[in-house]
N, C-alpha and C positions, 0 to 999 in steps of 0.2 A: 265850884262844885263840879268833878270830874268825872264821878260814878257813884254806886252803892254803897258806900261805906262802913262799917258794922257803926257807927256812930249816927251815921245817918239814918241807918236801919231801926234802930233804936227808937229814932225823934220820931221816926212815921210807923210805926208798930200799931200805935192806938188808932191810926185811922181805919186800917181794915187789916187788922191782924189775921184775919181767919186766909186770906188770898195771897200771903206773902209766904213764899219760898225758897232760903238761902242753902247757899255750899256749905260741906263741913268745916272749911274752914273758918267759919262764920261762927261757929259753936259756942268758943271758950269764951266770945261775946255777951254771950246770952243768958239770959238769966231760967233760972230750972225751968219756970214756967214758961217761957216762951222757948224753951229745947223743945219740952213735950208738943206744946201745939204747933212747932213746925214740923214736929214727925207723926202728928198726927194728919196736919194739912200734905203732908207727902204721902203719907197713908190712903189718902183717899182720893184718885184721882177724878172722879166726878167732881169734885168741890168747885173749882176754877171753871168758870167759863167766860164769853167775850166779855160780854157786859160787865161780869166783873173787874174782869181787868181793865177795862177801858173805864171805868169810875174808880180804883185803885187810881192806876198814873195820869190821870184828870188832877186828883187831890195833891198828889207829888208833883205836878208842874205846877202847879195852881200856887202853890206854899214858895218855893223855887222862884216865882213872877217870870215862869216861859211863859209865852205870848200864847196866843190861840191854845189854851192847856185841853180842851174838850176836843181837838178838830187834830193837834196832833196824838192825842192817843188814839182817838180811831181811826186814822190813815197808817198809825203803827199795828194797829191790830188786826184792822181789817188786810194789810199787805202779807202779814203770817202766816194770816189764814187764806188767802191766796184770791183775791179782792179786788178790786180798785176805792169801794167806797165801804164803809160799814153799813148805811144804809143799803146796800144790794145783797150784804149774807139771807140768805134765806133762814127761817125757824130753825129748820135743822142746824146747822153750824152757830147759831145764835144757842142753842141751849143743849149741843156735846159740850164735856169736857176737853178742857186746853189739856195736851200731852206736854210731859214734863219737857221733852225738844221745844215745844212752840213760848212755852211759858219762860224759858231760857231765852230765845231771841227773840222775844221780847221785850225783855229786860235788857239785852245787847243793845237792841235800839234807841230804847229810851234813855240809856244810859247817855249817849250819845246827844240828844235830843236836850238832853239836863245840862250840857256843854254849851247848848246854847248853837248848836249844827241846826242849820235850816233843816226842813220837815224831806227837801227834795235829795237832800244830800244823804242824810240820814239810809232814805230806802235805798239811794244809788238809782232813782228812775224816776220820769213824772212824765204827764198828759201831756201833749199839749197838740194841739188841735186833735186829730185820731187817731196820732201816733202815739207810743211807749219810747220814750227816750232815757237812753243811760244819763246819770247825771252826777260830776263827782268834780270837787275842787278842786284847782282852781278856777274852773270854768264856770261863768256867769249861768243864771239861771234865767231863762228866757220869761221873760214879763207876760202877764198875761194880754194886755193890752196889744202886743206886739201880734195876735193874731187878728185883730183889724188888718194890720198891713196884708197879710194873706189873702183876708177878705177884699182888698181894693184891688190888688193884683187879679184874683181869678174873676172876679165882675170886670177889669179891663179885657183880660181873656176873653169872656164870655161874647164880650160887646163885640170887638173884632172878630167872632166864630159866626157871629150873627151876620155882620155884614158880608163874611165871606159867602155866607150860605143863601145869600140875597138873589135876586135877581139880575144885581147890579155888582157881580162880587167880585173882586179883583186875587191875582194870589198874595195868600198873608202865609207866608213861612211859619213852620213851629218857634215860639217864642225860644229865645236864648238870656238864660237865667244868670247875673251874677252877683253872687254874696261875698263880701266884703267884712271878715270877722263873722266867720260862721258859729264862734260859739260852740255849741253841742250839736250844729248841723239841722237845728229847730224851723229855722224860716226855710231853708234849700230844700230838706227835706217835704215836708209839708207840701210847697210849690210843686215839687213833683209829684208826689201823693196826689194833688188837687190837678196840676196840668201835667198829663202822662208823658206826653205828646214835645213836651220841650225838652230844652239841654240844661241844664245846670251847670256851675260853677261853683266850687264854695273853697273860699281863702281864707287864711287865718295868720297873722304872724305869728302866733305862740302856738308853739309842737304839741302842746297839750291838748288846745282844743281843736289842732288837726288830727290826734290820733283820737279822741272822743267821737269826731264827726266820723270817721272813717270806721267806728265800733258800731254807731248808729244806722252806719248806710250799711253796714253786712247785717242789721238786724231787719231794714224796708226792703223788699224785691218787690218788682214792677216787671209781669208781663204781657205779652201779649197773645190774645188764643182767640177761637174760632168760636164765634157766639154759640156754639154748641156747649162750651168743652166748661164753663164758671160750674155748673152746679156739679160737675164728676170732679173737678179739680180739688170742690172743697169736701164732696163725700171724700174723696182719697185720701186728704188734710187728716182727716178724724179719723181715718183707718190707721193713721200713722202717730199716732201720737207723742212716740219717740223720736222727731223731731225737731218737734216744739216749735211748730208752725201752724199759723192759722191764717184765714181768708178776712181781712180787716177790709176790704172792699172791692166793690165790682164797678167798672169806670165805663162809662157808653162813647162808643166814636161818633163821629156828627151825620150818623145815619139814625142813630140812636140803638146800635144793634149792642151791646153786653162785649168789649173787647180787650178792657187792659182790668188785669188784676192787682192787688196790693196785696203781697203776702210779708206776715211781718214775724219775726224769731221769737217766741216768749222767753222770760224770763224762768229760769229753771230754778 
């Protein structure tokens, strides 16, 4: 199954005919009655909203046998509407209507998604630890488990910061980071996120997932400012919207005074 098919459109008509809206070329398909009531469902754009759509392609993966069919509809609909979770839309955007743009790539995703494309692949980005990573084939899709290792690393960090900061403390140089098949740049990145203060590395034999990693580190910037300066840095973020930059965290130096920021590129 590759997409929408007026065939397929057909089979799944009766599950929620009222929320389904095709191209004209879809027409000579269709039988009178179902013409009418998709020009009357385009007629009306109140009709569509999230909910519905995400119980709509629920029942379409569900029939299909995609995997997680409830959990990839709302990760495709909640991303549309410009989200990270469906659980986080507020009332409001849970009960406007979908515009006919949003109710289209929509349907592009989930097309997608009907191929049997992972859920990460699909939006072209995912979590993972508190970064937005681009994410796109052939490049491995970073496991979730794999943020344990993150966690063992910056708890080693932290132990060495501690001893430095002792009584008894010797100099411990900034940590020197190297990844070894960076992937989409998921573990390097992150380390720096979590340790400002070190150098990083990240290799990759395949060109792919060195220009992936090198798309993700122009979307993470790390600076550093004068504990005065985090909260004017992020009012100015928001004064600027058309850059599509926001303040994703504020990092303390081992005085504990407010000194390296993480500004990260949204997705447009």
């Amino acid at each position: 199954m590759r997409c929408l098919t007026p065939s397929l459109l057909r089979r799944f008509w009766g599950l929620l005919p009222q929320y389904l809206s095709v191209g004209p070329s879809q027409s000579p398909n269709l039988s009178p009655k179902q013409s009418s009531l998709r020009q009357s469902c385009s007629a009306r754009p109140g009709l569509l909203t999230a909910p519905d759509v995400v119980s709509y392609w629920q029942k379409v993966f569900e029939k299909n046998g995609i995997p997680e069919a409830r959990e990839s509809s709302e990760y495709i609909v909640s991303f549309v509407l410009g989200a990270k979770t469906f659980q986080s839309l507020d009332s409001e955007k849970l009960r406007a209507p979908l515009t006919a743009v949003q109710q289209e790539q929509i349907q592009q995703l989930s097309c997608k998604r009907l191929e049997r494309m992972p859920v990460q692949y699909v939006l072209g980005e995912w979590d993972f630890q508190n970064l937005t990573l681009k994410m796109r084939p052939p490049v491995f899709i970073p496991r979730p488990e794999t943020e344990d290792l993150i966690s063992l690393v910056v708890e080693e960090e932290s132990r060495k910061c501690e001893v430095k900061n002792s009584a008894f403390s010797v100099a411990v140089p900034p940590p020197v980071i190297l990844e070894i098949g960076c992937g989409s740049g998921a573990i390097a990145l992150s380390l720096l996120c979590k340790i400002p203060q070190s150098r990083v590395l990240a290799v990759d034999k395949e060109e792919a997932a060195v220009d992936l990693t090198r798309e993700n580190v122009h979307r993470s910037v790390f600076l550093e400012v004068d504990p005065r300066h985090p909260a004017m840095v992020e009012d100015w973020l928001t004064a600027q919207p058309d850059l599509f930059l926001t303040l994703r965290a504020v990092h303390k130096d081992f005085c504990g005074k407010p000194r390296f920021l993480h500004i990260q590129k949204q997705s447009r």
